[in-house]
C-alpha positions in Angstrom: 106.3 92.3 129.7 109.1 94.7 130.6 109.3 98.2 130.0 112.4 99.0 127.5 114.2 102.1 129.2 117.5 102.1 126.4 116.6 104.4 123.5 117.6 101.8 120.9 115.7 99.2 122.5 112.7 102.2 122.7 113.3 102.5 119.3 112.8 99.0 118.3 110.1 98.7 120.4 108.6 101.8 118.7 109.2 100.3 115.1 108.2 97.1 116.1 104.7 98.6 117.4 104.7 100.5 114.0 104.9 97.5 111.5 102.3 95.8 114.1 99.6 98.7 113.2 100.6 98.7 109.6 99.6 95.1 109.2 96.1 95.2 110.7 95.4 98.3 108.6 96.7 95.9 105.8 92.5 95.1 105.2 90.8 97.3 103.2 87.8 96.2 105.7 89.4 97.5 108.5 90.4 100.8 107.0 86.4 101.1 106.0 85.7 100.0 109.5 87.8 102.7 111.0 86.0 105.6 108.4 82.9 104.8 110.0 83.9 104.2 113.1 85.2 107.9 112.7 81.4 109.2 112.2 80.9 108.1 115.6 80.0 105.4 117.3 77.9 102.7 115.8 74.9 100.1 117.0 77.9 97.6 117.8 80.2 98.1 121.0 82.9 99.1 119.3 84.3 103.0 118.9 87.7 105.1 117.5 89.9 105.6 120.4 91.9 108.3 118.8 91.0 110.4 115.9 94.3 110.5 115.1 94.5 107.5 113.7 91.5 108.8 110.6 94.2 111.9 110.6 97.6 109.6 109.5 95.2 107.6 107.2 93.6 111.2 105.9 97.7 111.7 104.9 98.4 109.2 103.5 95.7 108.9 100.8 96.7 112.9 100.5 100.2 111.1 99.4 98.7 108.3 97.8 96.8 110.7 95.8 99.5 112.7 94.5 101.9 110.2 93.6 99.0 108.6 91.8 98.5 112.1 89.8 102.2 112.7 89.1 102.7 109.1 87.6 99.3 109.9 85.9 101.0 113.2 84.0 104.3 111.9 83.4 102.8 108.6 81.7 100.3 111.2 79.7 103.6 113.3 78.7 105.3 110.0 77.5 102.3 109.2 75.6 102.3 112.4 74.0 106.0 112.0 73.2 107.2 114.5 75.8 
């Protein structure tokens, strides 16, 4: 495997990486998996390498969250006729 050195071919490399992690946090399993993982290590041999991974998924149900609560309100309002 060779080493990309140009930035576009960095940054492809990066993105490609990026869409990689995406889909294997595409199983709700694994995301559980990870949230205990997270508590510490477990009777099996396998523990969170970087916290920050339970940190980006912290965000993103903080996102998830909020864009559940504004559609939430504005489909109240439009029940309400407002």
């Amino acid at each position: 495997m060779t080493i990309p050195t140009n930035p576009l071919d960095i940054t492809q490399e990066i993105t490609r990486l990026h869409a990689e992690f995406c889909s294997a946090l595409a199983d709700a399993r694994r995301l559980l998996l990870l949230y205990a993982l997270a508590d510490g290590p477990k009777n099996v041999s396998y523990q969170l390498a970087d916290r920050r991974v339970i940190d980006a998924l912290d965000l993103l149900r903080a996102v998830m969250r909020e864009q559940i609560s504004q559609r939430a309100e504005l489909l109240g309002s439009a029940a309400e006729g407002g």
